[in-house]
VOBA-1610 file (N, C-alpha, C; in pm, whole numbers, padded with zeros to 5 digits, always signed):
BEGIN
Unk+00069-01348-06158Unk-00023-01354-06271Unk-00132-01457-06240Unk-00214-01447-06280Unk-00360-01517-06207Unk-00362-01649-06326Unk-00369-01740-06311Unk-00325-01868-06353Unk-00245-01953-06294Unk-00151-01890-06285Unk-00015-01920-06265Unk-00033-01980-06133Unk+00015-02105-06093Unk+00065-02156-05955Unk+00159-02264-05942Unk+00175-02228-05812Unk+00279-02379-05716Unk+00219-02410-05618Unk+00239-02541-05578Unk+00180-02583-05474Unk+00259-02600-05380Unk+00225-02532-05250Unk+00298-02549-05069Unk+00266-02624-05018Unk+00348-02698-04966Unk+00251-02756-04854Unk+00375-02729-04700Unk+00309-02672-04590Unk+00350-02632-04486Unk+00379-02670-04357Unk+00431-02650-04257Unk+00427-02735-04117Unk+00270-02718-04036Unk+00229-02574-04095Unk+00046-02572-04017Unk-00041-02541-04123Unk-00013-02530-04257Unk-00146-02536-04320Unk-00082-02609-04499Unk-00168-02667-04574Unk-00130-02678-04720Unk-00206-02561-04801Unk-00126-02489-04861Unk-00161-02359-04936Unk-00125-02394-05120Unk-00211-02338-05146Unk-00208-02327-05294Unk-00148-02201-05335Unk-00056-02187-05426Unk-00023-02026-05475Unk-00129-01969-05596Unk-00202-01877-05597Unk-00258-01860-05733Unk-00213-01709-05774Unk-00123-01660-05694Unk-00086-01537-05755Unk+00078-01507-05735Unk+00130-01446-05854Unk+00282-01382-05855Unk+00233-01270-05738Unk+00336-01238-05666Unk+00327-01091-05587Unk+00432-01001-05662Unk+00394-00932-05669Unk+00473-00790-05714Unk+00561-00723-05590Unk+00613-00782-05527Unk+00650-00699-05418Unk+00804-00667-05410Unk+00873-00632-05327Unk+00966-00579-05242Unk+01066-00686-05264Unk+01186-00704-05301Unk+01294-00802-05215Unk+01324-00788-05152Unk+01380-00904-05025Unk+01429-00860-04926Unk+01563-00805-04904Unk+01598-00782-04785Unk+01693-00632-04800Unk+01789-00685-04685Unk+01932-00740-04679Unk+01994-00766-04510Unk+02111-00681-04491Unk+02020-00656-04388Unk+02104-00531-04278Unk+02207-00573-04212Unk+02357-00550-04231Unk+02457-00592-04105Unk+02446-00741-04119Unk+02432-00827-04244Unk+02424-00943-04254Unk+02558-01007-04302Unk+02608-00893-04365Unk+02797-00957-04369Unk+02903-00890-04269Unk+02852-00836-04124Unk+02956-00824-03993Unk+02943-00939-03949Unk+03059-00965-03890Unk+03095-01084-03811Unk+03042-01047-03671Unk+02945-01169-03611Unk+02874-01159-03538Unk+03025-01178-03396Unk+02959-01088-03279Unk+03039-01087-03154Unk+03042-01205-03087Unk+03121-01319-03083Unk+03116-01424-03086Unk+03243-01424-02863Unk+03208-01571-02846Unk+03218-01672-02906Unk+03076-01730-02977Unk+02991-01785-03031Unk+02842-01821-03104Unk+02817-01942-03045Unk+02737-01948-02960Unk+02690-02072-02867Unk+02580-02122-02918Unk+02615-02275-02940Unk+02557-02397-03049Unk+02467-02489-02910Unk+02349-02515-02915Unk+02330-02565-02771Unk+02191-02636-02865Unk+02200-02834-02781Unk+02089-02901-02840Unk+01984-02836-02694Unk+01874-02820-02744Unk+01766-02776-02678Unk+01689-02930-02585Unk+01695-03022-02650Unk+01658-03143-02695Unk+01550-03139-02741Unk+01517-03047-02821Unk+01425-03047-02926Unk+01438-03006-03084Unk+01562-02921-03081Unk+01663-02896-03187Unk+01778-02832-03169Unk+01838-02779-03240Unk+01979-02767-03267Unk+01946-02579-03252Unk+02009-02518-03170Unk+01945-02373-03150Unk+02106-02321-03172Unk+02062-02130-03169Unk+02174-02066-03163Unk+02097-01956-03133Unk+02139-01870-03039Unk+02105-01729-03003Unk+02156-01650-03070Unk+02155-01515-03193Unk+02214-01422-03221Unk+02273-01377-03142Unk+02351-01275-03100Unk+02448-01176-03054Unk+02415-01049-03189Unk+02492-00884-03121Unk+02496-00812-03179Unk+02627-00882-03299Unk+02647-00757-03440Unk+02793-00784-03494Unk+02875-00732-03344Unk+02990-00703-03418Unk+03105-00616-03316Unk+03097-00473-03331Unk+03021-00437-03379Unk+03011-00286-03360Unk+02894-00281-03302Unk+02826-00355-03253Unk+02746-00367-03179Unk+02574-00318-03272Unk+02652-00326-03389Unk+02514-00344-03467Unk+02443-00457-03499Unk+02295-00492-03533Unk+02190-00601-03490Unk+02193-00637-03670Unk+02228-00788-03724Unk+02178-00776-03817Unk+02000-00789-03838Unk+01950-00746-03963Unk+01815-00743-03989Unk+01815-00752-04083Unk+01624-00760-04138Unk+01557-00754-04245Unk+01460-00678-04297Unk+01450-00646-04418Unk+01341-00512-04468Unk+01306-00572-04575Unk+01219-00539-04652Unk+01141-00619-04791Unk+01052-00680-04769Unk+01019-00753-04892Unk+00949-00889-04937Unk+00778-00821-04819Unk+00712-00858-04774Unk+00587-00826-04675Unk+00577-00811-04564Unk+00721-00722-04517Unk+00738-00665-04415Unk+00759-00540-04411Unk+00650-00470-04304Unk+00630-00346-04254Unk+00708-00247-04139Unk+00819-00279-04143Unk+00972-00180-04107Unk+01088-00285-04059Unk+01126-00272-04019Unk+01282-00336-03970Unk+01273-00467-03881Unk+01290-00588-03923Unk+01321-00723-03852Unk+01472-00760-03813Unk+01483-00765-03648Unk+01633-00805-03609Unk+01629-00969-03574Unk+01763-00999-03658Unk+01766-01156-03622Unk+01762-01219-03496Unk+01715-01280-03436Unk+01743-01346-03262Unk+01800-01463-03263Unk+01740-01557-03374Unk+01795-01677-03311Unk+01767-01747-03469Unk+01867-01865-03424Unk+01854-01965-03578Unk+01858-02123-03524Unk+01742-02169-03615Unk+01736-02358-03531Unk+01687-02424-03647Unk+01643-02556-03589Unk+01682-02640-03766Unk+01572-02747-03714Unk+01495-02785-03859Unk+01415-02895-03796Unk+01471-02983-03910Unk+01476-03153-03914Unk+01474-03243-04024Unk+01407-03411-03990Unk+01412-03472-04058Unk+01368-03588-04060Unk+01443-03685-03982Unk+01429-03850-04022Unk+01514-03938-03973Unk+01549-04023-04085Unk+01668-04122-04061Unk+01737-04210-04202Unk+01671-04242-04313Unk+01489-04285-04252Unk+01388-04333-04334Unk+01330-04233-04430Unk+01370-04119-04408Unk+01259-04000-04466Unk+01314-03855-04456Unk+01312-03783-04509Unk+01265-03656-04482Unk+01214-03553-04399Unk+01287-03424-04392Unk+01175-03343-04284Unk+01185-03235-04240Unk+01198-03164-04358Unk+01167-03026-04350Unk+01034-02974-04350Unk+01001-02872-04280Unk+00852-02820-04255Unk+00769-02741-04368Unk+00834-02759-04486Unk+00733-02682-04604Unk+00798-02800-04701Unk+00672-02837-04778Unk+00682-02892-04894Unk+00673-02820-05050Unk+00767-02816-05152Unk+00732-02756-05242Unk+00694-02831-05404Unk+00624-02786-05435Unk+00599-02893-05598Unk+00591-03002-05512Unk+00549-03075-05432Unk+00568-03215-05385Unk+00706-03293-05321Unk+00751-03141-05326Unk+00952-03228-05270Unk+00959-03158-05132Unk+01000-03271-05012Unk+01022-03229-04906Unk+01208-03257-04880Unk+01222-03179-04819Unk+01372-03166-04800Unk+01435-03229-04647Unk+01574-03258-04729Unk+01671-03344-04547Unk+01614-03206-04411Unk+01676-03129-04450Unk+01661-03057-04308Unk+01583-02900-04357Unk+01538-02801-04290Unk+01461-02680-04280Unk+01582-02605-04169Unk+01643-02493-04245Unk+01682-02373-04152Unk+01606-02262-04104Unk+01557-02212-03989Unk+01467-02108-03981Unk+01533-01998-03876Unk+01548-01887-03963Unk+01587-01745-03891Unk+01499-01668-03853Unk+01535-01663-03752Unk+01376-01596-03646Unk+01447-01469-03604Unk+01331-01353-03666Unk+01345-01218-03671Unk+01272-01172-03595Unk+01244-01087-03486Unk+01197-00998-03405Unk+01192-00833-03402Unk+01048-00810-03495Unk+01025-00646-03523Unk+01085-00579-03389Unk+01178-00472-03440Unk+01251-00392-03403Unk+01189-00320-03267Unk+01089-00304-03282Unk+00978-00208-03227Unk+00947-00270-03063Unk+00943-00394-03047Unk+00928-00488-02962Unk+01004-00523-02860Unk+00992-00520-02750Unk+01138-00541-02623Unk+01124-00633-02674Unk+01098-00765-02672Unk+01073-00902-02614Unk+01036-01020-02719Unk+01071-01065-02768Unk+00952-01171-02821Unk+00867-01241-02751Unk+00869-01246-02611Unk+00740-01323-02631Unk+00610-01180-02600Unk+00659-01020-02632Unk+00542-00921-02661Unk+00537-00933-02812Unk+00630-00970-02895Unk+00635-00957-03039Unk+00502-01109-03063Unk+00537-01161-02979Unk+00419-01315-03031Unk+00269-01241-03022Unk+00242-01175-02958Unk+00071-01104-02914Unk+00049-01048-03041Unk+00109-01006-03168Unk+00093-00964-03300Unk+00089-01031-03442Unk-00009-01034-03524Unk+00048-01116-03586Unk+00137-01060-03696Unk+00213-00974-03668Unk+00315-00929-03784Unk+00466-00905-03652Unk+00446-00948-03546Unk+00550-00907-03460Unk+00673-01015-03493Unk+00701-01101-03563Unk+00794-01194-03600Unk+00837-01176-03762Unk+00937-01263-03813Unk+00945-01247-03953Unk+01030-01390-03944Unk+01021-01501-04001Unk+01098-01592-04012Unk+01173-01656-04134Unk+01281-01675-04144Unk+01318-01711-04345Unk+01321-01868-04316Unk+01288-01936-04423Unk+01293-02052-04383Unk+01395-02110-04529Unk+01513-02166-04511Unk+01617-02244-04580Unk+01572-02391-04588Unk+01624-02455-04744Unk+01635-02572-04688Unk+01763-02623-04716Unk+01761-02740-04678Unk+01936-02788-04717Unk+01868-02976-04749Unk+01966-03014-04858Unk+01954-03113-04883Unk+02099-03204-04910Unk+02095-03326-04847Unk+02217-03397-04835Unk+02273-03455-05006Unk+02411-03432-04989Unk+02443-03495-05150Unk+02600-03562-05087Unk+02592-03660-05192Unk+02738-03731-05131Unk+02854-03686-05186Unk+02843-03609-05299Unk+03014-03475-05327Unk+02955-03380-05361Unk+02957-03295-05274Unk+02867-03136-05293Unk+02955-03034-05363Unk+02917-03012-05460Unk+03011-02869-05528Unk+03037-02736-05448Unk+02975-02777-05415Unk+02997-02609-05333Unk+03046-02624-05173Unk+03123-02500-05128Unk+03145-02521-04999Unk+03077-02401-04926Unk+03075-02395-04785Unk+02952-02318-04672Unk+03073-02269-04586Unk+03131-02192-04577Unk+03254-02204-04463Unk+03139-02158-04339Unk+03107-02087-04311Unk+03005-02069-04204Unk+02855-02201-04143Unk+02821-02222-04257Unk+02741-02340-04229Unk+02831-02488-04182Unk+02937-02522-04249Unk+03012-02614-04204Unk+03045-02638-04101Unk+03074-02484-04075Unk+03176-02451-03897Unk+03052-02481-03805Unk+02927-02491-03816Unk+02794-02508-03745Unk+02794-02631-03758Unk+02772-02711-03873Unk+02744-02917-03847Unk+02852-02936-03828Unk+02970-02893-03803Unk+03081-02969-03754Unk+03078-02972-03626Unk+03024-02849-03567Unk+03031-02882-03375Unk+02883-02937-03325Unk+02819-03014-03472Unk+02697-03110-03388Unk+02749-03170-03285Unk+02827-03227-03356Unk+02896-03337-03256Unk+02921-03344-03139Unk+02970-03204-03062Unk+02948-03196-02955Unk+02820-03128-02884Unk+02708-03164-02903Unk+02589-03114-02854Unk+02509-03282-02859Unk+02574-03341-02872Unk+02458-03436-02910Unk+02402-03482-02773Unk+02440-03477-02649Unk+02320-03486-02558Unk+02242-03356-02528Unk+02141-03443-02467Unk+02001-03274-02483Unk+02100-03180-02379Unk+02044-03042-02397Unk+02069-02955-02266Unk+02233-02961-02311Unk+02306-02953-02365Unk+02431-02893-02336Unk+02478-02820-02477Unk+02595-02764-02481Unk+02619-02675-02556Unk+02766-02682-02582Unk+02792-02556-02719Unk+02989-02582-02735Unk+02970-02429-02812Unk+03102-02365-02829Unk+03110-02240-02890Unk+03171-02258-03072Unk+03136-02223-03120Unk+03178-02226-03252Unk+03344-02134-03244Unk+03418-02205-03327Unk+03564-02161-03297Unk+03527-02015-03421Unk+03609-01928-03388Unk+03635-01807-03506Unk+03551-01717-03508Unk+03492-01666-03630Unk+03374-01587-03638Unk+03293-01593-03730Unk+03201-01576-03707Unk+03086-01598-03828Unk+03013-01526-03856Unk+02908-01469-04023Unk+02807-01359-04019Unk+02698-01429-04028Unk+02610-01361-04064Unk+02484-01461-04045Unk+02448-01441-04205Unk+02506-01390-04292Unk+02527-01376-04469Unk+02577-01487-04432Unk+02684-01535-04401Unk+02744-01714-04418Unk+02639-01818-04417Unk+02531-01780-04312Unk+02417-01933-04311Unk+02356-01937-04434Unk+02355-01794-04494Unk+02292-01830-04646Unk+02347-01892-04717Unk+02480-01937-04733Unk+02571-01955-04826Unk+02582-01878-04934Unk+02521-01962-05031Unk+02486-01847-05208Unk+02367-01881-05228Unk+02264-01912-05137Unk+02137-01899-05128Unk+02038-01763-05252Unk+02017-01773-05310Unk+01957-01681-05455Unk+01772-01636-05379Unk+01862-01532-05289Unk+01709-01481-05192Unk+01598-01379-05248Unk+01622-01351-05420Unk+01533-01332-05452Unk+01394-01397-05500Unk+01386-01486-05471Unk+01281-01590-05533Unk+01236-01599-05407Unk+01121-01592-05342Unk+01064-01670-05215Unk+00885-01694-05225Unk+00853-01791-05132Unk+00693-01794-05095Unk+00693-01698-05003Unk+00590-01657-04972Unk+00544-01534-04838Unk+00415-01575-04819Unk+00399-01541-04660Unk+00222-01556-04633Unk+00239-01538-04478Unk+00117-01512-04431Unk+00125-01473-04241Unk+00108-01637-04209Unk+00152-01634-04105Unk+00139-01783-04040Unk+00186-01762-03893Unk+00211-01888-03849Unk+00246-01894-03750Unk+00370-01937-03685Unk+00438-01970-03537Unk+00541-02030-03529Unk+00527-02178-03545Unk+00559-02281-03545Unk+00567-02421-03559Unk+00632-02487-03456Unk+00639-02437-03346Unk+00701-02526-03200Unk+00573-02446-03127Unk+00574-02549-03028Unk+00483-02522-02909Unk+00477-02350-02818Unk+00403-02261-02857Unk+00246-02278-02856Unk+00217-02233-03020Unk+00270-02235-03091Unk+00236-02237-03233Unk+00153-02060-03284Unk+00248-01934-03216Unk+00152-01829-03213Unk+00122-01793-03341Unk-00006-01681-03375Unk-00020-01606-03502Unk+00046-01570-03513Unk+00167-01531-03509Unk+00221-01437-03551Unk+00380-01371-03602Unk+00392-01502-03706Unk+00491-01487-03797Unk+00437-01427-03967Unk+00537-01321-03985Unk+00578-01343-04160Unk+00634-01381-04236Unk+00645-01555-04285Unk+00699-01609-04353Unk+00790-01570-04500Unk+00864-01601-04482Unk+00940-01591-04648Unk+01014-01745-04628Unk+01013-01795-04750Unk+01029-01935-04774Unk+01105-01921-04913Unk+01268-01999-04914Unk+01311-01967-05030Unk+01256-02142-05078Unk+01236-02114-05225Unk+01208-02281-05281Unk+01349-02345-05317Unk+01489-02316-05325Unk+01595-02410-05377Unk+01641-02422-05262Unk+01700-02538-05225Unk+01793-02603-05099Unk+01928-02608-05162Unk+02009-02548-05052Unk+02165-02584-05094Unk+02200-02705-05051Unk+02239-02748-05138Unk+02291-02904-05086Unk+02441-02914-05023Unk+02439-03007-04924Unk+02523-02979-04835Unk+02595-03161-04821Unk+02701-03199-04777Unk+02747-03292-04773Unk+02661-03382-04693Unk+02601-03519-04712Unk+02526-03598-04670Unk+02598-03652-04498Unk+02716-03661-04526Unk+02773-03665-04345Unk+02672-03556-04264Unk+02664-03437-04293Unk+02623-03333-04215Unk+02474-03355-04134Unk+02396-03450-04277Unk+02314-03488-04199Unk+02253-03542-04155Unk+02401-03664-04143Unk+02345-03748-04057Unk+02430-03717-03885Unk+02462-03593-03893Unk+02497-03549-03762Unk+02362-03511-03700Unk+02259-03457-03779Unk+02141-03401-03723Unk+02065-03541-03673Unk+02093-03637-03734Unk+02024-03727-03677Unk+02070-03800-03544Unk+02205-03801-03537Unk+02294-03841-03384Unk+02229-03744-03261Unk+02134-03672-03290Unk+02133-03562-03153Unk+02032-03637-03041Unk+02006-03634-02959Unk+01970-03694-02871Unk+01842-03576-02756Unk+01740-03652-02776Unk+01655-03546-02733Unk+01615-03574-02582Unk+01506-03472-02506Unk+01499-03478-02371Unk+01547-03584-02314Unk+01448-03675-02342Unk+01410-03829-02309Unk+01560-03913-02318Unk+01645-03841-02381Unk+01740-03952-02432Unk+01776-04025-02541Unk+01625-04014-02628Unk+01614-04113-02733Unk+01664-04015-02910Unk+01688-04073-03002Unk+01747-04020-03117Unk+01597-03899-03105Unk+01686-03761-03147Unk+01597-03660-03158Unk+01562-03637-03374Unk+01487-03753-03385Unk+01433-03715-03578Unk+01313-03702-03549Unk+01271-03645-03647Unk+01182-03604-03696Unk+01097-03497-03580Unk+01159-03357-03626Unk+01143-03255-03507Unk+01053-03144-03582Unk+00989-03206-03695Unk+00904-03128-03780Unk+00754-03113-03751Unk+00647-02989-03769Unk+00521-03007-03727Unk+00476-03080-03855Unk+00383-03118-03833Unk+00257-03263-03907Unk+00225-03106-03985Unk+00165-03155-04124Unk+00055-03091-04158Unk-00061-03057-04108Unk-00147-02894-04134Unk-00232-02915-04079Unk-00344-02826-04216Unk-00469-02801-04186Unk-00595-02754-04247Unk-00517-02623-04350Unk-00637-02567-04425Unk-00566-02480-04529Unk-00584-02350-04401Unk-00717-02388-04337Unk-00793-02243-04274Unk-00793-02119-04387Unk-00816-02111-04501Unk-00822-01989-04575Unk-00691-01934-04603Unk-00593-01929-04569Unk-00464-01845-04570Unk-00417-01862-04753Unk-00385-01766-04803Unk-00346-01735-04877Unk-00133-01699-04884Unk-00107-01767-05042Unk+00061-01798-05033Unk+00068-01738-05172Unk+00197-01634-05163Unk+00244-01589-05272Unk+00379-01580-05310Unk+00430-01612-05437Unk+00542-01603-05452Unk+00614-01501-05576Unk+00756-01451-05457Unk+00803-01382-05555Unk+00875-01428-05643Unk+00891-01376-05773Unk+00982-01413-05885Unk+01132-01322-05884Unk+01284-01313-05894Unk+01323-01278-05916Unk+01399-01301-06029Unk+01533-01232-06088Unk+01573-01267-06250Unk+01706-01222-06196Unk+01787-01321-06193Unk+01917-01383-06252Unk+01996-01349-06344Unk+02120-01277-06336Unk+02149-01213-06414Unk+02284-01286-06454Unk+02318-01315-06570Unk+02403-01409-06624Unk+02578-01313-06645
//
């Protein structure tokens, strides 16, 4: 509705919302099979990464909806956050920035490769989570847990550990309420920063036990030195336009 706004602020641009979108929710494909594991947790020394795998039937989970134009398969999931002093997740909302940013990086179907999916700017689709630390969290993550529990062993750069059991990639949501999101084209936010992501951004963070993250802060990057604050800086509006969907909650 034309009045109506929230204010973004982003890892590459600060956007104003001035319009509801009418659009699509998103839609996940093969998002509650248990992915073909073992699920290899590996510090990059730049963040905390994970490669998808097919499920076990050797189906890909994906995404459809919200301002995407056919089928997005998940590839990979990594995390940016702050340090003890601050904050640092890569989108700001109403003025609140969050402990850490989850981002699921989707690769249009259509595409061998991502780095042919980067030459487009609709060849990516990324969801971006946030999570915020609380010191007795009501809720529990059995899938997200089983992930900050084997920080611990990644904390020097370059090495890696397998997550014990199995996991879907519906678990990283937790009870994440994925009808509500921001949307807008943008870009990736790690080096080379291409055109060519479609953002969906949910605005509530699940809060997660405050131990968890201060595991994100123990990780240890190239150099050696504490790996915080792995978030991009703000940058210009450049024109880009941000819309958000509304969804309704049913009691």
């Amino acid at each position: 509705m034309p009045g109506d706004y929230r204010v973004i602020v982003v890892g590459s641009v600060i956007l104003v919302l001035t319009y509801i979108l009418p659009t699509r929710p998103l839609r996940f494909k093969n998002y509650d099979k248990p992915l073909l594991g073992p699920i290899k947790l590996s510090n990059t020394g730049y963040t905390a990464d994970i490669s998808i795998p097919t499920a076990f039937d050797g189906s890909r989970p994906s995404i459809t909806g919200g301002i995407l134009k056919g089928n997005y398969e998940a590839i990979g999931v990594h995390f940016h956050w702050g340090d003890p002093f601050g904050p640092g997740s890569e989108h700001i909302i109403d003025g609140r920035q969050f402990d850490v940013e989850m981002h699921i990086v989707h690769k249009k179907s259509t595409f061998a490769t991502v780095e042919e999916a980067t030459q487009y700017p609709y060849g990516l689709a990324v969801l971006g989570v946030m999570f915020k630390g609380v010191e007795n969290p009501d809720r529990y993550y059995p899938g997200l847990n089983k992930l900050f529990n084997n920080l611990i062993d990644v904390v020097e750069p370059q090495t890696s550990t397998f997550l014990d059991g199995t996991i879907s990639m519906g678990q990283l949501l937790g009870d994440l309420y994925t009808k509500n999101f921001f949307t807008y084209k943008g870009s990736l936010t790690t080096p080379g920063c291409s055109e060519a992501v479609l953002w969906h951004v949910f605005p509530d963070p699940l809060p997660i036990a405050q131990e968890h993250i201060y595991k994100f802060w123990d990780l240890l990057d190239s150099t050696g030195a504490p790996l915080i604050n792995n978030y991009r800086p703000v940058q210009g509006v450049n024109g880009r336009k941000i819309y958000y969907r509304v969804g309704f909650k049913t009691l």
